[in-house]
C-alpha positions in Angstrom: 129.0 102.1 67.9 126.6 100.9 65.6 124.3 103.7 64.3 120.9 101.3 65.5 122.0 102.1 68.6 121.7 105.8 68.6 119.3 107.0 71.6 117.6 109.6 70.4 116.0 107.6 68.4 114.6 105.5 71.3 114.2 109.3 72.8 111.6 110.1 70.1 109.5 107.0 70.1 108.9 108.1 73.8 107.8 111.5 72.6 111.0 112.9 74.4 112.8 115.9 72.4 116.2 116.7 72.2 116.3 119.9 74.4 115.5 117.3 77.4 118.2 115.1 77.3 122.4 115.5 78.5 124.0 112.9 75.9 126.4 110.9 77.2 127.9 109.9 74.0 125.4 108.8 71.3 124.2 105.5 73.4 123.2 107.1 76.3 121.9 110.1 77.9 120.3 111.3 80.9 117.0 112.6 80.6 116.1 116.0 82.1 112.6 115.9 83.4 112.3 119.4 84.3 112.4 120.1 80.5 109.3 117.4 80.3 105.8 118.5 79.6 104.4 119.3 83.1 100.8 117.9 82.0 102.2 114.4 81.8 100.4 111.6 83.7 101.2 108.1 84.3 99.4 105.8 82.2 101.4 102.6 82.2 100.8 99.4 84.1 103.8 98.4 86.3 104.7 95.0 85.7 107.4 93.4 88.9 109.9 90.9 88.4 111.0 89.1 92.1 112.2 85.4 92.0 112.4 82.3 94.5 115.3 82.0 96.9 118.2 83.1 94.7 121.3 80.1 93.9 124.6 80.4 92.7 123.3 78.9 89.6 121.4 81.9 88.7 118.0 82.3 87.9 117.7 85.2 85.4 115.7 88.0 87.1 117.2 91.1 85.0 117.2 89.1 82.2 113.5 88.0 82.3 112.7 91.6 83.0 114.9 92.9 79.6 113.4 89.8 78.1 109.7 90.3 79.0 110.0 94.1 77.8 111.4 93.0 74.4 108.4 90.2 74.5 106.0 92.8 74.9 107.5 94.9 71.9 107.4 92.1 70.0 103.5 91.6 70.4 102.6 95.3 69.5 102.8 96.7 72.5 104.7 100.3 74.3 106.9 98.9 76.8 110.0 100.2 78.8 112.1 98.3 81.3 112.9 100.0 84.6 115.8 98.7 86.5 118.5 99.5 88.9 122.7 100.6 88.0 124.4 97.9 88.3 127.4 98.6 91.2 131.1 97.4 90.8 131.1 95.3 93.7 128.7 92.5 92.3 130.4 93.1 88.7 134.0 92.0 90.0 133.0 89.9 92.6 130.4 87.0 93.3 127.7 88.0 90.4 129.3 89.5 87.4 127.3 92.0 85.5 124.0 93.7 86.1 122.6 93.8 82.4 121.1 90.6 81.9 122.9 88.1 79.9 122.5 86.5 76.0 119.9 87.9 73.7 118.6 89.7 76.6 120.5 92.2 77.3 120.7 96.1 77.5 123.1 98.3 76.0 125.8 99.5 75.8 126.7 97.2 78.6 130.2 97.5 79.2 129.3 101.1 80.6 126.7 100.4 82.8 127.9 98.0 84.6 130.8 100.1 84.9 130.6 104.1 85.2 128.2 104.9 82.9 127.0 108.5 83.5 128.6 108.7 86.9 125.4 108.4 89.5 127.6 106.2 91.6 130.4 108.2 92.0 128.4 111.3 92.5 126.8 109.7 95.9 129.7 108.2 96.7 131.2 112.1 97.3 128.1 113.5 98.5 128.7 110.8 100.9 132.0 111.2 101.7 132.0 115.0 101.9 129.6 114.5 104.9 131.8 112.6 106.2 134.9 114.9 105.5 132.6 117.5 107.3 131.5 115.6 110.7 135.6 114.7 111.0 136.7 118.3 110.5 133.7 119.7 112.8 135.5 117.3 115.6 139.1 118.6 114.1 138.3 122.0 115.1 136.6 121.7 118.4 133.4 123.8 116.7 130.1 124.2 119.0 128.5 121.1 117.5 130.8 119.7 120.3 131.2 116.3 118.5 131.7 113.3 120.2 134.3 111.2 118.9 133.1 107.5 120.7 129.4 108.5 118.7 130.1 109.5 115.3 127.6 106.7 113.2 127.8 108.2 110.0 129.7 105.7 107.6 132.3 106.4 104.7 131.2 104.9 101.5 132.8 103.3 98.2 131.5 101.4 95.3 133.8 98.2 95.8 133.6 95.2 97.7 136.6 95.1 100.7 136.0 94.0 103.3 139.0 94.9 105.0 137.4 98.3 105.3 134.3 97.5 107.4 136.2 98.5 110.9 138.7 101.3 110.7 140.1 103.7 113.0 141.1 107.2 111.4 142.9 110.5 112.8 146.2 108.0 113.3 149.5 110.2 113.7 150.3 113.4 115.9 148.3 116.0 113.8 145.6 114.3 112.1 142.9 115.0 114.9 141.0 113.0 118.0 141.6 109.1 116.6 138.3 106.9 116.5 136.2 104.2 115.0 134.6 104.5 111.3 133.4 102.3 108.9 132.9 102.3 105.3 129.7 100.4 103.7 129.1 99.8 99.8 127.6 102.3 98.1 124.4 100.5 97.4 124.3 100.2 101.0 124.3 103.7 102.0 121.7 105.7 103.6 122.6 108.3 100.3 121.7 105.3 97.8 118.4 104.4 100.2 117.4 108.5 99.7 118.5 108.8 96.1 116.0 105.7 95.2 112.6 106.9 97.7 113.0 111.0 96.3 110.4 112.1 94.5 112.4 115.1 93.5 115.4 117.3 94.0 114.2 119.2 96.8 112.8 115.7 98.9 116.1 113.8 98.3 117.9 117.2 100.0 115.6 117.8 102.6 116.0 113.5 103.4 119.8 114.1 103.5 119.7 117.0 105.3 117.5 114.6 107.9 120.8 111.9 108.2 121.9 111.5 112.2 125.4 111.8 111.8 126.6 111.2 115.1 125.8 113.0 119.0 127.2 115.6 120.4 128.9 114.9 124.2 125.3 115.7 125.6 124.1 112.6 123.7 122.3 115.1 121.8 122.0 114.0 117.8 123.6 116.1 115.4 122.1 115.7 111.8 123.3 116.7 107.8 121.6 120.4 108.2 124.3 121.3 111.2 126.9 121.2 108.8 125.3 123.4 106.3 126.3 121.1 103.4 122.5 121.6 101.2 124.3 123.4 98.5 127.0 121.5 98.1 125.3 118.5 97.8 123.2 120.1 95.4 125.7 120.9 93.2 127.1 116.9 93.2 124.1 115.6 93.2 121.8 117.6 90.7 122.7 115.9 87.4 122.9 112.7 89.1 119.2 112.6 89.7 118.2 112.6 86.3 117.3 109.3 84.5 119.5 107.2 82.8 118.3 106.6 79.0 119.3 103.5 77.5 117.9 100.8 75.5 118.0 96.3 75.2 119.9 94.7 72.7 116.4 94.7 70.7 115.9 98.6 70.6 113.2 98.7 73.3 114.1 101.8 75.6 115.3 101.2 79.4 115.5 103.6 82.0 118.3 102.6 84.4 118.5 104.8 87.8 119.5 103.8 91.2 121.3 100.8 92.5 120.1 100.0 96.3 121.0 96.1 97.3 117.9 94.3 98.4 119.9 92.1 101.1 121.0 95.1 103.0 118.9 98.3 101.5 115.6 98.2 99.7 116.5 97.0 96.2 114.4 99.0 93.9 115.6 101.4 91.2 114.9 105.5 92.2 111.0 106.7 92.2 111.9 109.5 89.8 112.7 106.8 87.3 109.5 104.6 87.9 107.4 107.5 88.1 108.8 109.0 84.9 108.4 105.5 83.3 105.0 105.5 83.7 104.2 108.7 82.2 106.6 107.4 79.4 105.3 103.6 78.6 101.8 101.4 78.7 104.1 98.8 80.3 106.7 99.2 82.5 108.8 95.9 83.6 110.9 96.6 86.4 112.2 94.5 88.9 113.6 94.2 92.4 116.6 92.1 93.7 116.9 88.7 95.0 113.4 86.5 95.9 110.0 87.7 97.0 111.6 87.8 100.6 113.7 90.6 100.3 113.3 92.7 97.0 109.4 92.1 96.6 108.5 92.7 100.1 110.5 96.4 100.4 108.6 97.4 96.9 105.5 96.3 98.4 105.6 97.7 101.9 108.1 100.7 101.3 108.1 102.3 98.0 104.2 101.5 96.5 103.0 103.5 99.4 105.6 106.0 99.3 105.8 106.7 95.5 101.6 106.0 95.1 102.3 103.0 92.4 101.8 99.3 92.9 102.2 96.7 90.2 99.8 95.6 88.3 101.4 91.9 88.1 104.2 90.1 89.7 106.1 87.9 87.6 107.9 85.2 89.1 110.9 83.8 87.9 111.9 80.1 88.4 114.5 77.7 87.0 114.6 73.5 86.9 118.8 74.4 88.2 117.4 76.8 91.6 114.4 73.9 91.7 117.2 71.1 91.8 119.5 73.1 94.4 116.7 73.5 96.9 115.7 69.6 96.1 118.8 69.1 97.7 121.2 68.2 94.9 124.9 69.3 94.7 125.7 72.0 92.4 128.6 70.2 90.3 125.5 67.8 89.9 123.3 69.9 88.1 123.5 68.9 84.7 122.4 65.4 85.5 118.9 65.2 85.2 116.9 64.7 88.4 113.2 65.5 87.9 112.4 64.0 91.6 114.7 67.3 92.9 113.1 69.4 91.2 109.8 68.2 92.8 111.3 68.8 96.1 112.5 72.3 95.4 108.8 72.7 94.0 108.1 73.8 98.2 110.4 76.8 97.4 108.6 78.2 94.4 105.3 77.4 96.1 106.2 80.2 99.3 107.0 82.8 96.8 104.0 82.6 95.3 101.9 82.3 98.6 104.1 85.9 99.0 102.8 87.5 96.4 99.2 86.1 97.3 99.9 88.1 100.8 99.0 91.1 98.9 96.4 90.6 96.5 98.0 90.5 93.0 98.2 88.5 90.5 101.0 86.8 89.6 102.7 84.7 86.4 105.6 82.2 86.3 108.7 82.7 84.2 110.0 79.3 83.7 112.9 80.1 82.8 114.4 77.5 80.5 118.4 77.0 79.4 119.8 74.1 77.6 120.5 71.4 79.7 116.9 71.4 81.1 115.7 68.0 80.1 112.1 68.1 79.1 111.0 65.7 81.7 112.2 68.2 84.8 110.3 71.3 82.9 107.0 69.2 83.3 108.1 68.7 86.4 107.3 72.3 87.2 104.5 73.3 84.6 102.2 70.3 85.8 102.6 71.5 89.4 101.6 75.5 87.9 98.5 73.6 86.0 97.5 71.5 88.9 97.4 74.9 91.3 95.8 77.1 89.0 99.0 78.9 88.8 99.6 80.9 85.4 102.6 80.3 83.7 105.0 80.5 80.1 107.9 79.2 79.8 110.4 81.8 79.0 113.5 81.4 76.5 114.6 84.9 76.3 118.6 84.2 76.9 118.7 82.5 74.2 116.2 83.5 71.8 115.4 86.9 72.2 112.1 88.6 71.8 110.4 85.5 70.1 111.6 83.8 73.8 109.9 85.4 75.5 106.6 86.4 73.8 104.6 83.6 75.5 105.4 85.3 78.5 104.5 88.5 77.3 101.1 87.6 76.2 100.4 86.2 79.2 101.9 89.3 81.7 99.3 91.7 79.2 96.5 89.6 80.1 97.0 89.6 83.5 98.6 92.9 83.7 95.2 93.8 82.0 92.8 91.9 84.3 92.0 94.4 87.1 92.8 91.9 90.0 95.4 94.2 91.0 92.9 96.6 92.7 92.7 94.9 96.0 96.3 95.5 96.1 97.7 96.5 100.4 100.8 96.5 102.1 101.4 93.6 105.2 103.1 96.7 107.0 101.3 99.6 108.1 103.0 102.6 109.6 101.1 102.3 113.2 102.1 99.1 113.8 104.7 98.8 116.6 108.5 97.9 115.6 108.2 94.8 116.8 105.2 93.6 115.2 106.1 95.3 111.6 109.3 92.5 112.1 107.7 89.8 113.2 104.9 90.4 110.7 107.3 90.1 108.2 109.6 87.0 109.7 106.1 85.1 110.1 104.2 86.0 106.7 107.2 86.5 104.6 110.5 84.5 105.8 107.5 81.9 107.4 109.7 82.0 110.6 108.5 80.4 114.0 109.1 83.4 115.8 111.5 86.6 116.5 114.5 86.6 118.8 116.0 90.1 119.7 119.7 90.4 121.1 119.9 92.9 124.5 121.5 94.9 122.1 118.2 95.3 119.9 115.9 95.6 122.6 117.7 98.6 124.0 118.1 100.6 120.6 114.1 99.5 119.6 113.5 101.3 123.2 115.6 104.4 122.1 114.1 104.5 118.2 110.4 104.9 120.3 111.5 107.7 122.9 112.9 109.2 120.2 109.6 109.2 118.1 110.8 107.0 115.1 108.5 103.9 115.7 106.4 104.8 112.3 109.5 104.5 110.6 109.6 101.7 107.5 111.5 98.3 108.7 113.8 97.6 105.8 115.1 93.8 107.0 118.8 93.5 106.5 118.8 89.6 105.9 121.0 87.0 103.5 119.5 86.8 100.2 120.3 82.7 99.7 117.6 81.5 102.2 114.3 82.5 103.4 116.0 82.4 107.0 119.3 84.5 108.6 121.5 81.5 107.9 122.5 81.0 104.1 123.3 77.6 104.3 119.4 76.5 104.9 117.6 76.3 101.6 114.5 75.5 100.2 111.3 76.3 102.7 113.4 75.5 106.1 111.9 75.7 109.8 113.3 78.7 111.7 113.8 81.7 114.0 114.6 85.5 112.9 117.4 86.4 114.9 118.0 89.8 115.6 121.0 91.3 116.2 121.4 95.1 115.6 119.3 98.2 114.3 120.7 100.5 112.0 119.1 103.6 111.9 118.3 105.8 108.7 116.4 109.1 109.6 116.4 110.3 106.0 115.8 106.9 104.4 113.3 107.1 107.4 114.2 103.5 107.9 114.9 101.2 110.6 117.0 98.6 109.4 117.2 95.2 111.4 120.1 93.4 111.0 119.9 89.6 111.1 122.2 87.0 111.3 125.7 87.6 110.0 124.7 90.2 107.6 127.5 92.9 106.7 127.2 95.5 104.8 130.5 96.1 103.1 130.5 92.9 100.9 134.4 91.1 100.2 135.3 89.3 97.5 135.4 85.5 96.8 138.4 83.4 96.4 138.0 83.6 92.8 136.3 87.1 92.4 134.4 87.8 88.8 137.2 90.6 87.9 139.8 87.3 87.5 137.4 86.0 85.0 137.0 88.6 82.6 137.8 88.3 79.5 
């Protein structure tokens, strides 16, 4: 390791002393926040990075948010950047890694996008040993009375296979009563939801502790607490929900914590980290996965009101390739230039930023530019920003580093700066009926027609109200690659939310639609990333 990257010096510029932090190596460390100065108050302004509809040709979120950070260094400023653990399901199979790419980049990042201090794994049992429990409770015929036809609790693992998302365990003569199970992802477990909305140790246990497991055969629900599992998961899960300290190729510290997907979870990193951050840094650039649809719309609606932070600007990230995709051109095609595509895709980028607009912040354009751009397709784009009013840099932060990307960063401290932010308010509100928090959503958001609910969904939204959980959040479970349920429609398409199926989360505290063909145990692609590495 090269000595620049030690992190305690990165510790010290945040005023951080050595008795608060668990090294993991010299690289990387957790930090310990109970050893923290109690006094501390947030004074940073939170700066979010969402994008249009995402393509296969990738349009640079994480790295304009590593970028951007670096850019506000770079400019004089105390910045941090605030993002999500990368899980190994993405890393060796459609996406790759979860560090950014080129000159923007965190470090050392070989290890986070692989076990790095171990938060993964750590859920991943806490998970598992819940499940271990319900099994054994129906093993031993014990007075929770289990019923083996309702057990709704899900194994969990941080690998994409999806030959794993129907099982049926207990097979053989003495293994106990056989039934169904599933597993999900890890980032799509109701323990990765929890660990990412806690405020703190003893709110993350009492949330578990809140997890329907399954009914008993008097259809009663039996929850976490009945198995009498709080210490247990205590002891898994105690170092785990400390920080993550690293830092970007360019020195500027990163707090990395929490790895929820955005297509079928909430997609922001933990509140312990953001909170932290904000005590920590005058700007904090975090970011939340895939478009403004999905990512934007949880931070907004779920976790500002929840953790008492908004952002103080949304930055929105575009590219000429994404532009061209939704303009309707072919994706072998994209290196030919085709400026009248990317005015087409231009309806695309135009909805995101009517999103953001939804809730009364400001928000700035990342152009993100990479070498076959031709100059004629950026104008494309930045005469449509200057026609609208719309602020914008462009951003070359892949491959150029901090210098990239300090356009941008003036630009984000400006508006960061401006105050506009105040009129900041949720689309949701907790009083709202089910059906009108999802239809509020598929309308303003996804800019659906209208809502469709299966007979399935229409029964469970009736038992979620008996039950008292209607001021639950909605956290839409929805494809990431279109602004409707079906993938295949791009750009700003005409059509109806379908539907399907509720999940429900009572420690997440979530109701969880589930909409077209979503799963939530990811496979892998013919040619999955891990064939690719080098």
């Amino acid at each position: 390791m090269e000595k620049d990257y030690d992190i305690s010096k990165v510790a010290a510029e945040l005023g951080i002393s050595n008795d608060a932090l668990y090294y993991y190596g010299r690289d990387k460390a957790k930090i310990d926040t109970s050893a923290l100065d109690p006094n501390l108050k947030r004074k940073g302004k939170l700066i979010l990075c969402t994008a249009i509809t995402p393509t296969k040709a990738g349009e640079g979120k994480t790295t304009t948010a590593i970028g951007l950070a670096d850019g506000l260094k770079a400019i004089g400023e105390k910045p941090l950047v605030c993002l999500r653990e990368p899980s190994l399901g993405p890393v060796f199979g459609v996406k790759g890694g979860g560090c950014g790419g080129g000159e923007a980049t965190l470090y050392p990042e070989d290890d986070i996008n692989l076990h790095f201090t171990g938060d993964i794994h750590a859920l991943t049992s806490a998970n598992n040993l819940i499940a271990a429990l319900i099994d054994n409770e129906l093993y031993q015929n014990s007075p929770l009375n289990v019923d083996p036809e309702r057990i709704i609790f899900p194994r969990a693992m941080d690998m994409n296979d999806r030959s794993l998302r129907e099982i049926e365990t207990c097979l053989g003569n003495k293994n106990g009563t056989p039934h169904k199970s599933s597993f999900v992802i890890t980032a799509a477990s109701e323990m990765m939801a929890i660990f990412c909305l806690a405020k703190n140790e003893e709110d993350f246990l009492d949330r578990v502790e809140s997890i329907t497991v399954a009914y008993n055969k008097d259809g009663d629900p039996i929850f976490v607490r009945d198995l009498d599992s709080r210490a247990a998961i205590r002891k898994l899960m105690h170092i785990a929900l400390y920080p993550n300290l690293v830092q970007t190729k360019h020195h500027t510290p990163a707090i990395v914590h929490g790895g929820p997907f955005a297509n079928i979870a909430h997609g922001c990193n933990s509140i312990i980290a953001t909170d932290l951050s904000l005590k920590l840094a005058d700007y904090v650039v975090t970011e939340a996965g895939f478009g403004s649809d999905l990512g934007m719309e949880k931070c907004l609606d779920i976790v500002s009101p929840l953790g008492g932070f908004h952002p103080s600007l949304v930055v929105m990230v575009a590219t000429v390739r994404a532009l061209k995709l939704h303009g309707g051109m072919k994706f072998e095609d994209l290196k030919t230039a085709n400026p009248n595509a990317v005015k087409i895709g231009l309806a695309n980028l135009r909805k995101h930023l009517d999103n953001v607009d939804l809730y009364h912040l400001p928000v700035l354009v990342s152009v993100n530019r990479f070498k076959d751009d031709s100059d004629e397709e950026v104008k494309v784009i930045t005469d449509y920003l200057k026609a609208n009013n719309f602020k914008y840099a462009v951003n070359t932060s892949y491959m150029d580093g901090p210098k990239g990307a300090m356009d941008l960063a003036v630009e984000a401290k400006k508006l960061a700066d401006s105050g506009y932010d105040k009129g900041f308010k949720p689309i949701i509100a907790p009083s709202m009926s089910v059906q009108k928090k999802i239809e509020t959503i598929a309308t303003e958001i996804y800019g659906a027609d209208s809502v469709v609910y299966s007979d399935a969904a229409n029964e469970q939204i009736k038992e979620y109200i008996n039950a008292g959980y209607s001021s639950f959040d909605v956290c839409i479970s929805k494809t990431p690659n279109s602004l409707s349920d079906n993938p295949k429609l791009l750009n700003v398409p005409k059509h109806t939310l379908h539907v399907e199926s509720f999940r429900l989360f009572t420690g997440a505290r979530f109701l969880v639609p589930l909409t077209g063909s979503i799963v939530t145990m990811p496979g892998l692609p013919k040619v999955p990333a891990s064939k690719k590495m080098k």
